[in-house]
C-alpha positions in Angstrom: 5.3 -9.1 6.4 7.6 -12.1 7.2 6.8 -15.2 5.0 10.4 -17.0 5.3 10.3 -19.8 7.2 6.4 -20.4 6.4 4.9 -24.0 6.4 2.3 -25.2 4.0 0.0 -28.3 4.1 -1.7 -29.5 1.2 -4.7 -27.8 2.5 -3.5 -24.6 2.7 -1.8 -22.6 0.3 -2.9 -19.1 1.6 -1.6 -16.4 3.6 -2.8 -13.1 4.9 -0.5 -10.2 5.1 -1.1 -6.8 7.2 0.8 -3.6 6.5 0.4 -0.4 8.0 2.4 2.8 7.7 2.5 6.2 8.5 3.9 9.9 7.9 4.4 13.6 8.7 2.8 16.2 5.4 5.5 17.9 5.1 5.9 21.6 2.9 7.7 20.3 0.1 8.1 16.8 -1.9 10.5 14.6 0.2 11.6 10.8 0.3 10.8 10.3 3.8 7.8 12.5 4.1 4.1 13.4 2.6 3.3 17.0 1.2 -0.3 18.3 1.2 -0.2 19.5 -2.1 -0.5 17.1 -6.0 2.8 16.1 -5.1 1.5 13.8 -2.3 0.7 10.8 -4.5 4.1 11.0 -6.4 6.0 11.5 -3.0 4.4 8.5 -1.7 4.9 6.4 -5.1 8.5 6.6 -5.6 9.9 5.4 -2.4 6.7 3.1 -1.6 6.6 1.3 -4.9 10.7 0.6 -4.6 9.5 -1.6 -1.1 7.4 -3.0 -3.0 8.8 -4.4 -6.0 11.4 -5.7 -3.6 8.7 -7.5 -1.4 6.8 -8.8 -4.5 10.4 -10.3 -5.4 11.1 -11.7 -2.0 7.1 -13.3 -2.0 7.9 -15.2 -5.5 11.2 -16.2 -4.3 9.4 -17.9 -1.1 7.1 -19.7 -3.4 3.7 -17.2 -3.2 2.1 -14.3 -5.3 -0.4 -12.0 -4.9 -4.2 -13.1 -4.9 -5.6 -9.7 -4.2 -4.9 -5.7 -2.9 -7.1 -3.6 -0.7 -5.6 -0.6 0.7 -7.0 2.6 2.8 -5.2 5.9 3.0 -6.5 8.0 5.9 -5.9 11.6 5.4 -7.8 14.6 4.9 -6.1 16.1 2.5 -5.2 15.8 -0.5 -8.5 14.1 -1.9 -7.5 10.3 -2.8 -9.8 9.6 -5.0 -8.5 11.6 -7.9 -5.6 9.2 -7.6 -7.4 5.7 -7.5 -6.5 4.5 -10.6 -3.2 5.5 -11.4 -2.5 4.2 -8.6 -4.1 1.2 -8.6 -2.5 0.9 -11.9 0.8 0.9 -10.5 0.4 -1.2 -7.4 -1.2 -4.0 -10.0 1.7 -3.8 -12.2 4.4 -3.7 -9.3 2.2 -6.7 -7.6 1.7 -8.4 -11.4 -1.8 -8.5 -10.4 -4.6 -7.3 -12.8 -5.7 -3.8 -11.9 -9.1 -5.6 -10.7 -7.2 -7.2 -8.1 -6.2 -4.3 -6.4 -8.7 -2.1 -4.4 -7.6 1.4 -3.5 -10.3 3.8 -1.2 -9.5 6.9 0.7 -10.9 8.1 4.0 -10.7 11.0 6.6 -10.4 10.1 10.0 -13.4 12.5 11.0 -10.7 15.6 12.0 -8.9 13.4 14.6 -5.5 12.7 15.8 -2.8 13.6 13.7 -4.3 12.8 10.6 -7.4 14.5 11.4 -5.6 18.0 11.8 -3.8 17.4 8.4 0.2 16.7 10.1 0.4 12.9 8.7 -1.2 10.7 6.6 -1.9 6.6 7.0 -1.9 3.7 5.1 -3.3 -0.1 5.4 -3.1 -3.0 3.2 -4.1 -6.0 3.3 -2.9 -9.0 0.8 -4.0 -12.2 0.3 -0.7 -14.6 -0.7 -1.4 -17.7 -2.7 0.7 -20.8 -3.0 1.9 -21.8 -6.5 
């Protein structure tokens, strides 16, 4: 999400940020990939909530924060919702955001594509930026 360079009126002091990513499951924990296994969420944490903490800094430089959180990960295994709230948890405190604010569900994608036969797993966020 690019917000350098953004112009606000006096009417609006809001932006709306997309993010979307994607990996292989891989058979072991690993910084650039996604195991099957209870390592998944922790794999996925430690290099995803460095990016983050970095974009939360460059939003605050730019003059925004974080209204609100909702994310999807779309996998069919493991089971997300085990995870919810320790990871909404972190994302609240890496977005300094209440833990209401955030909004974390998981979903399958019905056995299809890559995710569906259990090689990757997907993410997408959406984030509302407010204007201080």
């Amino acid at each position: 999400m690019m917000i350098t360079g953004t112009t606000r009126t006096a009417r609006s002091h809001r932006l709306l940020g997309f993010s979307w990513d994607q990996g292989p499951i891989q058979s072991a924990p690993s910084a650039r990939g996604w195991t099957a296994d209870h390592h998944t969420v922790v794999s996925i944490e430690v290099g995803s909530r460095v990016l983050l903490r970095a974009a939360v800094e460059a939003i605050a430089r730019a003059g925004w924060k974080i209204g609100n959180v909702d994310a999807t990960v779309i996998a069919e295994r493991p089971k997300i919702a085990p995870h919810v709230n320790a990871m909404r948890a972190g994302i609240a405190a890496d977005c300094r955001v209440d833990d209401g604010a955030v909004n974390i569900k998981g979903k399958t994608s019905e056995k299809l594509g890559y995710a569906g036969r259990g090689e990757g797993i997907a993410a997408h966020a959406v984030v509302l930026l407010l204007g201080d």
